[in-house]
Chimera marker file (.cmm) of the C-alpha trace (Angstrom):
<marker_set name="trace">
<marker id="1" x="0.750" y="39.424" z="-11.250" r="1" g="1" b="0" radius="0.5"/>
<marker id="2" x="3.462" y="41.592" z="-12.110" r="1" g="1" b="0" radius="0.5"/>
<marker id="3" x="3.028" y="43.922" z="-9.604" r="1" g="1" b="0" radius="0.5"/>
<marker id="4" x="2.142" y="41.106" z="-6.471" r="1" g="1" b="0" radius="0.5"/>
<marker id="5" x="5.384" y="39.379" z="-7.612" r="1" g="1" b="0" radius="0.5"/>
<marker id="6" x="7.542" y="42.736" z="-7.619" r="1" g="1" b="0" radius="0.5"/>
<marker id="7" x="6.090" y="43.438" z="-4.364" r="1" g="1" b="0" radius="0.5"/>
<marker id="8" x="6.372" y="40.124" z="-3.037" r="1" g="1" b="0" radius="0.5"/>
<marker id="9" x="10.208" y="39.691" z="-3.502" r="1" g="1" b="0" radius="0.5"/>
<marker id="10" x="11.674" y="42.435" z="-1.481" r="1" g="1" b="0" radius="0.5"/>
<marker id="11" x="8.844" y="41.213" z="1.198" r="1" g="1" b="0" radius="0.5"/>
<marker id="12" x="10.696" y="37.936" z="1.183" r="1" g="1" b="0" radius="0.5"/>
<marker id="13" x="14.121" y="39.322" z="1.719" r="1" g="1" b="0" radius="0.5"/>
<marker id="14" x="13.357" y="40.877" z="4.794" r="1" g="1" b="0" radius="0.5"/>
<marker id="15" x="14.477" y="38.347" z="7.876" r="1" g="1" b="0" radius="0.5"/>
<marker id="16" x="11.494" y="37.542" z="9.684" r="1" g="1" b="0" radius="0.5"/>
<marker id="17" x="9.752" y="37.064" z="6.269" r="1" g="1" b="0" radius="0.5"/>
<marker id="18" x="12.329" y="35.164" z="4.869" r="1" g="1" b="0" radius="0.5"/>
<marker id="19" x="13.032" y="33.043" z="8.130" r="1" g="1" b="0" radius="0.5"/>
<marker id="20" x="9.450" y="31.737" z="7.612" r="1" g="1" b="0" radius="0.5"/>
<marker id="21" x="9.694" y="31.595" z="3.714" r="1" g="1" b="0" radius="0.5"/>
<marker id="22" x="13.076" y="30.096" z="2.936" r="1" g="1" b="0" radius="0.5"/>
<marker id="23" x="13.140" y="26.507" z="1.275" r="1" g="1" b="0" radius="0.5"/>
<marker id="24" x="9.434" y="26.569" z="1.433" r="1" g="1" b="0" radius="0.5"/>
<marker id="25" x="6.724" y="26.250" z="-1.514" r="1" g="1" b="0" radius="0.5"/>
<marker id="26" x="5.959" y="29.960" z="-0.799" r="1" g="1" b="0" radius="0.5"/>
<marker id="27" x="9.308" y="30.851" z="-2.942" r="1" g="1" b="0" radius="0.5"/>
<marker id="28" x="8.081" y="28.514" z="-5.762" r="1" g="1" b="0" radius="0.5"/>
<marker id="29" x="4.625" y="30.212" z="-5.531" r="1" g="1" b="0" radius="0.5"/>
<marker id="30" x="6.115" y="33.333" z="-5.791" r="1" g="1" b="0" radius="0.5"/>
<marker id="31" x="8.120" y="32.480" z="-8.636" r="1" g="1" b="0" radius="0.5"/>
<marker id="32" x="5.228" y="31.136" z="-10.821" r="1" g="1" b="0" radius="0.5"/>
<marker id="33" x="2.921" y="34.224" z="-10.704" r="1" g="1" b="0" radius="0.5"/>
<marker id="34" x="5.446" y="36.100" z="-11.571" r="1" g="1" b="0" radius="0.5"/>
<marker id="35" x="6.784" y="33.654" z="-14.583" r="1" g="1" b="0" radius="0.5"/>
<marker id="36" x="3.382" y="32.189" z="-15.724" r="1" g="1" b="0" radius="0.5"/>
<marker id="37" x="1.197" y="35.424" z="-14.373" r="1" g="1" b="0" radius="0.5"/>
<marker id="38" x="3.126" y="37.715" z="-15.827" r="1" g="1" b="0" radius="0.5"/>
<marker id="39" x="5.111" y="36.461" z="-18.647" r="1" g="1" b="0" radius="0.5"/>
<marker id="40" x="2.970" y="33.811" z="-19.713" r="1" g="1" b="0" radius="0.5"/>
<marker id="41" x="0.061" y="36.002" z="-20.195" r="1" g="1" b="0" radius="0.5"/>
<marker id="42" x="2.295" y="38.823" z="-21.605" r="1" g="1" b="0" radius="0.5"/>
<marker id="43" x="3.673" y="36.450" z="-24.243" r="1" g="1" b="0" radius="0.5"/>
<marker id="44" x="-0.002" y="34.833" z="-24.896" r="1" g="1" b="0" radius="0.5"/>
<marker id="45" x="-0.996" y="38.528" z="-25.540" r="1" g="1" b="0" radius="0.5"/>
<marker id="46" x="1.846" y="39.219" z="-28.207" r="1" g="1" b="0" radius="0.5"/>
<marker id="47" x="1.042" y="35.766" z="-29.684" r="1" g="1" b="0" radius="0.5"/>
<marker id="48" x="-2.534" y="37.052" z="-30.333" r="1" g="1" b="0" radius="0.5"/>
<marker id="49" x="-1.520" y="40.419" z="-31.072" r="1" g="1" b="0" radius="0.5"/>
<marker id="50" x="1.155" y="39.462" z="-33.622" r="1" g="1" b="0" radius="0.5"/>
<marker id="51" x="-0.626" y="36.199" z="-35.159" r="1" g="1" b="0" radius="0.5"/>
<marker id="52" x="-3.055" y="37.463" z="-37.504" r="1" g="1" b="0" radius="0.5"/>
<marker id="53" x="-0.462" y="40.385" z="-38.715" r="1" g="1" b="0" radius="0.5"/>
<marker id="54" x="2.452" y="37.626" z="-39.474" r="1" g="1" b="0" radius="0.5"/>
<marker id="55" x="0.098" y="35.477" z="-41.541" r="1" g="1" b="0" radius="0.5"/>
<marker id="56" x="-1.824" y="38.273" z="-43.017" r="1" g="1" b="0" radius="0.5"/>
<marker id="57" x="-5.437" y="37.552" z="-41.318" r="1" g="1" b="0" radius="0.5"/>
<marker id="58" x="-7.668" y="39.574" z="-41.159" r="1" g="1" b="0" radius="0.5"/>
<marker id="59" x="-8.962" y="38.649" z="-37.485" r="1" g="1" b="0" radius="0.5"/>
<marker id="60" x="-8.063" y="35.943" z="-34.966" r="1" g="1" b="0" radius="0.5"/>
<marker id="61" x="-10.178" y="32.405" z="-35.168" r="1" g="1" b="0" radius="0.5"/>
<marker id="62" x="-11.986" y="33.288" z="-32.629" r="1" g="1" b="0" radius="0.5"/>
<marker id="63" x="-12.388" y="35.663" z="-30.031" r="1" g="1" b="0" radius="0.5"/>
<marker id="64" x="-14.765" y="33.752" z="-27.449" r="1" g="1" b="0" radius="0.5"/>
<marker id="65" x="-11.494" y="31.594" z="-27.508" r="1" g="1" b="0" radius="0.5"/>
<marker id="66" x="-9.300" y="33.910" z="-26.275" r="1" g="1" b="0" radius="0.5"/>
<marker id="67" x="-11.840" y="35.385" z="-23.591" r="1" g="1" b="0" radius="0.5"/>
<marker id="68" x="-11.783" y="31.221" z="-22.350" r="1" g="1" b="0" radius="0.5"/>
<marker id="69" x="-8.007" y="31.356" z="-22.471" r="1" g="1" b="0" radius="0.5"/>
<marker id="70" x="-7.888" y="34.504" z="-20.503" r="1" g="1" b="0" radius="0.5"/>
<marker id="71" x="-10.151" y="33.097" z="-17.934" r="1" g="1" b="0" radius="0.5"/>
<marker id="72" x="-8.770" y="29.410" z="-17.313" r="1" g="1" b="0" radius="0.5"/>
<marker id="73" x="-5.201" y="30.900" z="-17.458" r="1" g="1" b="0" radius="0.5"/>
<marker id="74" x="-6.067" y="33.490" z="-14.990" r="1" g="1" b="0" radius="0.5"/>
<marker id="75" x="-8.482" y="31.466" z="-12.435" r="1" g="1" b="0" radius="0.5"/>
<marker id="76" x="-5.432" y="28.701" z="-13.591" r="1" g="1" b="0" radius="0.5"/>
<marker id="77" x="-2.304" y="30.619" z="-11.686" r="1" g="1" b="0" radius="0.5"/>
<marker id="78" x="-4.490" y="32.118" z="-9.001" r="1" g="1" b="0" radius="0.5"/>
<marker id="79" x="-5.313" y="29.069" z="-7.851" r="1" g="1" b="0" radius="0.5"/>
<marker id="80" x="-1.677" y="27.776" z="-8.437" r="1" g="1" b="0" radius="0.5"/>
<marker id="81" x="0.192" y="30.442" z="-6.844" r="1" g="1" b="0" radius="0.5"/>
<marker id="82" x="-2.142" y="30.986" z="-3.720" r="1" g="1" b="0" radius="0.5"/>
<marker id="83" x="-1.850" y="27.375" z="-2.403" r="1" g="1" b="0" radius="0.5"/>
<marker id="84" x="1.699" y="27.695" z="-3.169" r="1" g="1" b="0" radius="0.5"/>
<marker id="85" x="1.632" y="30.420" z="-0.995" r="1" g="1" b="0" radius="0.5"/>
<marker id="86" x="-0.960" y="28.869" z="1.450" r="1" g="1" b="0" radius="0.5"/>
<marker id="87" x="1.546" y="25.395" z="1.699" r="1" g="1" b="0" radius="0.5"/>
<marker id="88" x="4.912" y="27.567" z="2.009" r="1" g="1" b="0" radius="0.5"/>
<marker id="89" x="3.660" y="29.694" z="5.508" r="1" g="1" b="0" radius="0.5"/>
<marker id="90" x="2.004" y="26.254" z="6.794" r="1" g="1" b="0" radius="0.5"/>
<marker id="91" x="5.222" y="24.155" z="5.919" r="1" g="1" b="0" radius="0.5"/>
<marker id="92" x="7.656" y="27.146" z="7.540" r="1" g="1" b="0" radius="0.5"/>
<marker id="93" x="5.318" y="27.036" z="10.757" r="1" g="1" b="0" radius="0.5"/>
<marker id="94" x="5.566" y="23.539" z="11.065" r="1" g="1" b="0" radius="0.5"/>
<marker id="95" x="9.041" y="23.355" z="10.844" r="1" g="1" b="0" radius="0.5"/>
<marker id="96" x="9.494" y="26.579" z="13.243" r="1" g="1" b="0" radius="0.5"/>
<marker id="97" x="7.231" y="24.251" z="15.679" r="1" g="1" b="0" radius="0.5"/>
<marker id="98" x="9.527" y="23.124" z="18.733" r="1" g="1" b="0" radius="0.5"/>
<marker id="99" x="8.539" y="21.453" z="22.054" r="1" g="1" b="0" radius="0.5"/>
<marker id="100" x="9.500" y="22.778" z="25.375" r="1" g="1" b="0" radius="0.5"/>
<marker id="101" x="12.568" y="20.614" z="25.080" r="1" g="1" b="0" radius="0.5"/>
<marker id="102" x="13.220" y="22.020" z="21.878" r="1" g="1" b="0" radius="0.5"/>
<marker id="103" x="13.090" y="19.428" z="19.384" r="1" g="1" b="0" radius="0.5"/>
<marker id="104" x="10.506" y="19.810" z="16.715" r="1" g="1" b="0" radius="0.5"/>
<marker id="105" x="7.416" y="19.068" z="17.106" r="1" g="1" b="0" radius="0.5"/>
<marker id="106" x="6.432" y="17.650" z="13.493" r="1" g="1" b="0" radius="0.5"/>
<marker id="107" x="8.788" y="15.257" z="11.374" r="1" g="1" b="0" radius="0.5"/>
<marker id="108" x="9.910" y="15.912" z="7.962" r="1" g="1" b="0" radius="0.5"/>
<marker id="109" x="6.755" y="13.516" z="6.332" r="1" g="1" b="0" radius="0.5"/>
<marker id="110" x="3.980" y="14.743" z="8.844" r="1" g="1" b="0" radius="0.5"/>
<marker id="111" x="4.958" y="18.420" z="6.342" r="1" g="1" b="0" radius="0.5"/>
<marker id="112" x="4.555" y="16.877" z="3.418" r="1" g="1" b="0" radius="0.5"/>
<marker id="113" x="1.061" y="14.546" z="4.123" r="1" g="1" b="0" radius="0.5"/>
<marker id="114" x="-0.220" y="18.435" z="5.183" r="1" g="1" b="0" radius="0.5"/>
<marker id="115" x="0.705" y="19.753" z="1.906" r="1" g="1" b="0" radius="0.5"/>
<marker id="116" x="-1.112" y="16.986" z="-0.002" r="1" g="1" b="0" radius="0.5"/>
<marker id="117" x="-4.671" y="19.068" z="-0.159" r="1" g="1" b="0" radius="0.5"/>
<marker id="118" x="-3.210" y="22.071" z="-1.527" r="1" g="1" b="0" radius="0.5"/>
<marker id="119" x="-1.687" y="20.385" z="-3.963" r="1" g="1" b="0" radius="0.5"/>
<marker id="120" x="-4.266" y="18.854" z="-5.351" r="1" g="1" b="0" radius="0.5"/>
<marker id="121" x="-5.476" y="22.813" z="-5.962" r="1" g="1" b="0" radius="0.5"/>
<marker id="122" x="-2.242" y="23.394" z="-6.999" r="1" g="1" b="0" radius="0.5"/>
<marker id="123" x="-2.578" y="20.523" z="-9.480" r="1" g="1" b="0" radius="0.5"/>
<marker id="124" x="-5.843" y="21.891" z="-10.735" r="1" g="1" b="0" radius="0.5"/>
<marker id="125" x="-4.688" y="25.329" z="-11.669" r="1" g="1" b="0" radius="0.5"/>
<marker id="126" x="-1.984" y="23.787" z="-13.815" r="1" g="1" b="0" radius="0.5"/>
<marker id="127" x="-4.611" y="22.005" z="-15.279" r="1" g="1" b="0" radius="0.5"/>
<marker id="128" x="-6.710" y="24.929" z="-16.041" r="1" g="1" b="0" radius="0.5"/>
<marker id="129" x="-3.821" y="26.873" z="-17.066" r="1" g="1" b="0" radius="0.5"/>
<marker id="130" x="-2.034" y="24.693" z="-19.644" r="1" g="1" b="0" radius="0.5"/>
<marker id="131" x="-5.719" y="23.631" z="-20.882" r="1" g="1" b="0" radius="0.5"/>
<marker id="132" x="-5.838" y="27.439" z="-21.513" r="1" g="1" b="0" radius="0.5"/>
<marker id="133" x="-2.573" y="27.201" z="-23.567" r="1" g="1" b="0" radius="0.5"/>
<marker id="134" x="-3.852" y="24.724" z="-25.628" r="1" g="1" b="0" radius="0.5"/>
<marker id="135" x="-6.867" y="25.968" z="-26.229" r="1" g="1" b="0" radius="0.5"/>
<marker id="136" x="-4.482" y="29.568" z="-27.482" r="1" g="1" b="0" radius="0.5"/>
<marker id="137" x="-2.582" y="26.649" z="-29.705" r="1" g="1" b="0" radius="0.5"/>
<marker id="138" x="-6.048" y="25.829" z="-31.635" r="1" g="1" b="0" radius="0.5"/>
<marker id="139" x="-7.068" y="29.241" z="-31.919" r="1" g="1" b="0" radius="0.5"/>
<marker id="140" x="-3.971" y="30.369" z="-33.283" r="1" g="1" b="0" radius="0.5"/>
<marker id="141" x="-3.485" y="27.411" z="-35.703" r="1" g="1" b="0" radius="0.5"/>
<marker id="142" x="-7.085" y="27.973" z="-37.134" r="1" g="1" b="0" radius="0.5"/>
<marker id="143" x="-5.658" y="31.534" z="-37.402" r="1" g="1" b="0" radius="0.5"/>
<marker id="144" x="-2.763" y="30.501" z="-39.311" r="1" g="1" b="0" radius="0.5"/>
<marker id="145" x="-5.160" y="27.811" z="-41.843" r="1" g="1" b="0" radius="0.5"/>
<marker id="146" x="-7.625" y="30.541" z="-42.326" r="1" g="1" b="0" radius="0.5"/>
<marker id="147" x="-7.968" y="32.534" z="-45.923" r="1" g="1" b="0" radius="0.5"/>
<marker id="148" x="-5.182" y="35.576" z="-46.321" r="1" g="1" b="0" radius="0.5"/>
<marker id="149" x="-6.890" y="39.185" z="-45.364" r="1" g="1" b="0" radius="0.5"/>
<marker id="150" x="-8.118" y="40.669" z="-49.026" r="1" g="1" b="0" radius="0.5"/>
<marker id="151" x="-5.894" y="42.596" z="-50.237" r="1" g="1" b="0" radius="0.5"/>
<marker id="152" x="-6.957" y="46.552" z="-50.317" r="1" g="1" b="0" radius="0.5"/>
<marker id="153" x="-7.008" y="49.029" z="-53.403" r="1" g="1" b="0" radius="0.5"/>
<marker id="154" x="-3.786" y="50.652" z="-53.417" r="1" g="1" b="0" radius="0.5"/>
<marker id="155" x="-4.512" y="54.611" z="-52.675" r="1" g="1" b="0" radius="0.5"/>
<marker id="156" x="-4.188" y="56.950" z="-55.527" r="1" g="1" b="0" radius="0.5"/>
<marker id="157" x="-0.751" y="58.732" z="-55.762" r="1" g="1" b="0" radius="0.5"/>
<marker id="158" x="-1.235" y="62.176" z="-56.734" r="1" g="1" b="0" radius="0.5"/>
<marker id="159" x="0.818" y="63.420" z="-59.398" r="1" g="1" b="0" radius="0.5"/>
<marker id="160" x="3.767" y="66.151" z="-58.733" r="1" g="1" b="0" radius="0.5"/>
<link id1="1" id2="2" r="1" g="1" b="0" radius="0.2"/>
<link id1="2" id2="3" r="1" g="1" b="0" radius="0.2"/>
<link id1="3" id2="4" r="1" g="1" b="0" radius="0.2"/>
<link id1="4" id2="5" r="1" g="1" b="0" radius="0.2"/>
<link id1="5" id2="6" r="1" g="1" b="0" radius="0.2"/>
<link id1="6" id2="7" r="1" g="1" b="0" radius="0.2"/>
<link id1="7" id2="8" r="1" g="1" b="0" radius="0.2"/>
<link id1="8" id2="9" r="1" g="1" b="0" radius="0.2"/>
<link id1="9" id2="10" r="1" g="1" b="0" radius="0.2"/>
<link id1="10" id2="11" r="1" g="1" b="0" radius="0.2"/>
<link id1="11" id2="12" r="1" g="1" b="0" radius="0.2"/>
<link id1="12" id2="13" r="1" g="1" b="0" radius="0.2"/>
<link id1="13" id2="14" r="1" g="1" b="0" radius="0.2"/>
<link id1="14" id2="15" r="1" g="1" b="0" radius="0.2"/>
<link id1="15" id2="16" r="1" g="1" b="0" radius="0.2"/>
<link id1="16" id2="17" r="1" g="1" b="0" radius="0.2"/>
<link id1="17" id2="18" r="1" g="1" b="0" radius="0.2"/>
<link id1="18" id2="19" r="1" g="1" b="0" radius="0.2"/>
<link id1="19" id2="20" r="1" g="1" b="0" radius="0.2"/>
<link id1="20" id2="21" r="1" g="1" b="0" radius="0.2"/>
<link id1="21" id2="22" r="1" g="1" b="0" radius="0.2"/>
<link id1="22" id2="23" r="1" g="1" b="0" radius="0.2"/>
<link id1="23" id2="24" r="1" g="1" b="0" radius="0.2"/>
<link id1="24" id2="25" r="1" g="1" b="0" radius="0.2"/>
<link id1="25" id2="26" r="1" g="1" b="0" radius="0.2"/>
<link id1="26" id2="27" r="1" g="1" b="0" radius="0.2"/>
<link id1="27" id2="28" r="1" g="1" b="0" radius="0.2"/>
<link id1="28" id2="29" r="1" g="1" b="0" radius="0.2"/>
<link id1="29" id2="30" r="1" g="1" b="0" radius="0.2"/>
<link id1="30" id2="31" r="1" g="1" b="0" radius="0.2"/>
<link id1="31" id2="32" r="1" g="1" b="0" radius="0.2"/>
<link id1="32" id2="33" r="1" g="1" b="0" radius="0.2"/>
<link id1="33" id2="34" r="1" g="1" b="0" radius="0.2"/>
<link id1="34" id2="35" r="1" g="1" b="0" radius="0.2"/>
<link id1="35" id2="36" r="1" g="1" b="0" radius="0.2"/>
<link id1="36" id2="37" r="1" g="1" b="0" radius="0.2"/>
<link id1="37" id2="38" r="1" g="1" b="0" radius="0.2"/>
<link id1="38" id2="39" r="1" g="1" b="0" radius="0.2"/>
<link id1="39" id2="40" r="1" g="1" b="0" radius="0.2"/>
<link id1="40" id2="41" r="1" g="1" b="0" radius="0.2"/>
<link id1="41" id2="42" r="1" g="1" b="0" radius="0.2"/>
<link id1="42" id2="43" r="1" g="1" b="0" radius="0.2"/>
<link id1="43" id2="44" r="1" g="1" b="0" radius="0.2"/>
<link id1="44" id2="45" r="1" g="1" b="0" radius="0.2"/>
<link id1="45" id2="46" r="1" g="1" b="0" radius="0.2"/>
<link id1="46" id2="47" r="1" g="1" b="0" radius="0.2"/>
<link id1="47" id2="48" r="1" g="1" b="0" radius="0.2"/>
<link id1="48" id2="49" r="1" g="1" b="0" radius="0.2"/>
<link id1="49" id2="50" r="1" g="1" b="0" radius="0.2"/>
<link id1="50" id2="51" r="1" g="1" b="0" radius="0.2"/>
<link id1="51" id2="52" r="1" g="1" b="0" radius="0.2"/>
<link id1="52" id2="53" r="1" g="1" b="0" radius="0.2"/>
<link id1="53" id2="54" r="1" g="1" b="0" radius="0.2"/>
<link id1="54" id2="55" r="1" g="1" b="0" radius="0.2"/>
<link id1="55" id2="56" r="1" g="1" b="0" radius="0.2"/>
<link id1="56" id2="57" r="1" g="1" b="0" radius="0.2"/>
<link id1="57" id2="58" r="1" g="1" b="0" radius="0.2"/>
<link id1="58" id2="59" r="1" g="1" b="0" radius="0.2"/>
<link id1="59" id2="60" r="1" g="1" b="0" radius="0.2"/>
<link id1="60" id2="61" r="1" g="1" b="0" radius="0.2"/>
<link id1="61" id2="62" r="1" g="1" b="0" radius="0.2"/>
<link id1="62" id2="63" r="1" g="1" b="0" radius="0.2"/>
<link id1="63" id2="64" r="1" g="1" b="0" radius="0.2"/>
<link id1="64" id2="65" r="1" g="1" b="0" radius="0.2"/>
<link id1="65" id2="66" r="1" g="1" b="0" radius="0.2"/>
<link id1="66" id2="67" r="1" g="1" b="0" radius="0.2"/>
<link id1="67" id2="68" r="1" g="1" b="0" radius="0.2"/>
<link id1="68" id2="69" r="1" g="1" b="0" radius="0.2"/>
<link id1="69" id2="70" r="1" g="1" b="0" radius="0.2"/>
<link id1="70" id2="71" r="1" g="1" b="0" radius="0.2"/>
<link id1="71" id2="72" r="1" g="1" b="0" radius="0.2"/>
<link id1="72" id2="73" r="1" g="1" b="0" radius="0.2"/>
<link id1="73" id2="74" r="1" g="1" b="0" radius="0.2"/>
<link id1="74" id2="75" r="1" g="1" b="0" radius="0.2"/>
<link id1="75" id2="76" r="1" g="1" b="0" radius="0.2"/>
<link id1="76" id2="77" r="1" g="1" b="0" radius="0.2"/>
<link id1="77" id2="78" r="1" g="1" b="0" radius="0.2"/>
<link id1="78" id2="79" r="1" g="1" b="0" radius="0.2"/>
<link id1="79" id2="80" r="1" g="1" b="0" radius="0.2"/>
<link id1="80" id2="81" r="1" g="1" b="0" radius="0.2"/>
<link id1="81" id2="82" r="1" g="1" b="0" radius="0.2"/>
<link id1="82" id2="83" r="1" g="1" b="0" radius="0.2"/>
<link id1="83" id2="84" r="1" g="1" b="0" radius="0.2"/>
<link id1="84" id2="85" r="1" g="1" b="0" radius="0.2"/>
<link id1="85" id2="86" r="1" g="1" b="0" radius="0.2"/>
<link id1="86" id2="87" r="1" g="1" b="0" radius="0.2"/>
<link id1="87" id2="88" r="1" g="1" b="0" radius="0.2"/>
<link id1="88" id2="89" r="1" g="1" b="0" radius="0.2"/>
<link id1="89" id2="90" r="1" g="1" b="0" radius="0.2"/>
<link id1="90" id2="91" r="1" g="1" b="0" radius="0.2"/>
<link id1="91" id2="92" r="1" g="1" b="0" radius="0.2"/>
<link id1="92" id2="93" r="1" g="1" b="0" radius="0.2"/>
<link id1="93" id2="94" r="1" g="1" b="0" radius="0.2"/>
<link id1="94" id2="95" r="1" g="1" b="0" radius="0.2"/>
<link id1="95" id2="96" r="1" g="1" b="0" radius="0.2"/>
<link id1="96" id2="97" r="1" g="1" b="0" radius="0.2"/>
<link id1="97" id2="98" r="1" g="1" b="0" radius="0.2"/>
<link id1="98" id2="99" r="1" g="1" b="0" radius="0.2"/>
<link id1="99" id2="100" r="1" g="1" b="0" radius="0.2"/>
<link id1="100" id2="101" r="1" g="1" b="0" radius="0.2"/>
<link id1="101" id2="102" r="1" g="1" b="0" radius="0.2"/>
<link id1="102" id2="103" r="1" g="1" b="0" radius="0.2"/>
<link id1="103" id2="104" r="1" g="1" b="0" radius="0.2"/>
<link id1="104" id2="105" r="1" g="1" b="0" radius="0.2"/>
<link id1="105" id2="106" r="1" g="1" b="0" radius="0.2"/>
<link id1="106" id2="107" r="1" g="1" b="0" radius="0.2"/>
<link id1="107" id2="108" r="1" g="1" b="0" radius="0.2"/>
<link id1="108" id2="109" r="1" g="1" b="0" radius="0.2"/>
<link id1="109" id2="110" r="1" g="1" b="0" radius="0.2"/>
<link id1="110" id2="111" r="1" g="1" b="0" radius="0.2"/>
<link id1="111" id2="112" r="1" g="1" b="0" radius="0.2"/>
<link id1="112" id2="113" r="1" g="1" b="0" radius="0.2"/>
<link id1="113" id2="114" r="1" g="1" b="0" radius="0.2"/>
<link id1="114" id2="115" r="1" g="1" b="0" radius="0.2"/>
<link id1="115" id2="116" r="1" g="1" b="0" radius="0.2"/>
<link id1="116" id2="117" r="1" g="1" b="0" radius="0.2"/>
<link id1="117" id2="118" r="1" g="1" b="0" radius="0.2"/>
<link id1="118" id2="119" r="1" g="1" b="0" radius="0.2"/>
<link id1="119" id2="120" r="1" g="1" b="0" radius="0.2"/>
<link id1="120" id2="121" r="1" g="1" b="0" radius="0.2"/>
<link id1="121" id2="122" r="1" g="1" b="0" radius="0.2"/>
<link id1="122" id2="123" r="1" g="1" b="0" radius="0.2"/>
<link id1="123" id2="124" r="1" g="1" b="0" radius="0.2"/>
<link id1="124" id2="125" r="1" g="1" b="0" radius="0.2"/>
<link id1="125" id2="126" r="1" g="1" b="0" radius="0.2"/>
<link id1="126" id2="127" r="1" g="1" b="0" radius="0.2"/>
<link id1="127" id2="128" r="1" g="1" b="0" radius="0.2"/>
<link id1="128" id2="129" r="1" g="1" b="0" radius="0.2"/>
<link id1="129" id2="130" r="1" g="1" b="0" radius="0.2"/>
<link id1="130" id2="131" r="1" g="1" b="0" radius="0.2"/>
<link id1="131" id2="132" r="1" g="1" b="0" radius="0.2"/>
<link id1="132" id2="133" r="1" g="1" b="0" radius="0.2"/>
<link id1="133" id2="134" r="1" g="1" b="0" radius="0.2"/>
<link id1="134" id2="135" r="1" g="1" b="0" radius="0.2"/>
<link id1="135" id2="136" r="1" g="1" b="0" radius="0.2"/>
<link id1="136" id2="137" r="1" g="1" b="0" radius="0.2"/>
<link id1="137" id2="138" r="1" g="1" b="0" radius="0.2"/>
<link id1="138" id2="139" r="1" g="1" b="0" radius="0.2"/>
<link id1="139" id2="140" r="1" g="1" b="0" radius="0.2"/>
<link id1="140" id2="141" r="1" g="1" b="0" radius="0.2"/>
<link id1="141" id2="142" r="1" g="1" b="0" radius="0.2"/>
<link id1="142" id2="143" r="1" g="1" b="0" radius="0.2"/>
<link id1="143" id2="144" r="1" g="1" b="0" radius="0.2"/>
<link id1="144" id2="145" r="1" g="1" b="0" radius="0.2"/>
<link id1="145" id2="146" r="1" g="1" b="0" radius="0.2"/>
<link id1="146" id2="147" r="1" g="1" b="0" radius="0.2"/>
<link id1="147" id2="148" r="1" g="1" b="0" radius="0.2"/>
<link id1="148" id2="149" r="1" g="1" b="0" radius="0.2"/>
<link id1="149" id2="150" r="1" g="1" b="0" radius="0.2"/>
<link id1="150" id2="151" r="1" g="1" b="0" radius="0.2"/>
<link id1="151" id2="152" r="1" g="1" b="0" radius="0.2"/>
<link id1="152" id2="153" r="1" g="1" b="0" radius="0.2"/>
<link id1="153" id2="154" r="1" g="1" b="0" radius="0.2"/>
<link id1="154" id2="155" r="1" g="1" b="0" radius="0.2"/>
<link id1="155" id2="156" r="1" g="1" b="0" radius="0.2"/>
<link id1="156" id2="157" r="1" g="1" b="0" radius="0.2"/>
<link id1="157" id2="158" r="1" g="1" b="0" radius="0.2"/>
<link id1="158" id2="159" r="1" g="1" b="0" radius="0.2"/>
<link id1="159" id2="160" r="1" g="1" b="0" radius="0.2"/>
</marker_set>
């Protein structure tokens, strides 16, 4: 995510790109891979990292939880970012459309009834993705409840 979004942005900025891309849904799908793709998954990993060390555990709750966070998040922003993507270059070629008199060819609301489909996917992926995040919530909270790691022998100090 981290490295579609960094390549993505300078893409944007260049004029024929951005011409097409400006004040479309492509920016916002651009913007949430890189914020929920990157650092949402980068901060779920430091949550699960850090976790069981904080609250001296021996192990997270369980793993098979985390591998179904990983994969609803990640299937999650896929599919929320590519129809983001998907409805931004549609809604810029609409509104590029222009008849041979030069007035445009689709109104403002025949856009938006074209977008509706792809954001039902759109919808979808959130729903995958924060059903992900909850699902990191549980396993962290069991986590949290579970019985303190046993605490090891302390090591022999050899005298000096």
């Amino acid at each position: 995510f981290y490295g579609m979004s960094t390549f993505e942005g300078p893409m944007m900025s260049i004029k024929a790109v951005n011409s097409l891309s400006h004040y479309t849904d492509w920016t916002i799908g651009h913007v949430h891979s890189g914020a929920l793709g990157w650092n949402g998954m980068i901060t779920f990993g430091a949550l699960y990292f850090l976790t069981p060390r904080l609250w001296n555990r021996e192990r997270l709750y369980s793993l098979s939880l985390v591998s179904w966070h990983f994969w609803l998040a990640t299937i999650g922003i896929v599919l929320y970012a590519a129809s983001m993507w998907v409805t931004g270059i549609m809604e810029g070629l609409m509104w590029r459309e222009v008849d041979a008199n030069g007035f445009l060819v689709n109104a403002f609301a025949d856009t938006v009834a074209a977008k509706y489909p792809m954001y039902v996917v759109r919808g979808l992926g959130g729903v995958m993705y924060l059903t992900g995040a909850l699902i990191m919530c549980y396993n962290l909270v069991m986590t949290v409840r579970a019985q303190p790691a046993k605490a090891s022998q302390a090591a022999a100090v050899p005298a000096e």
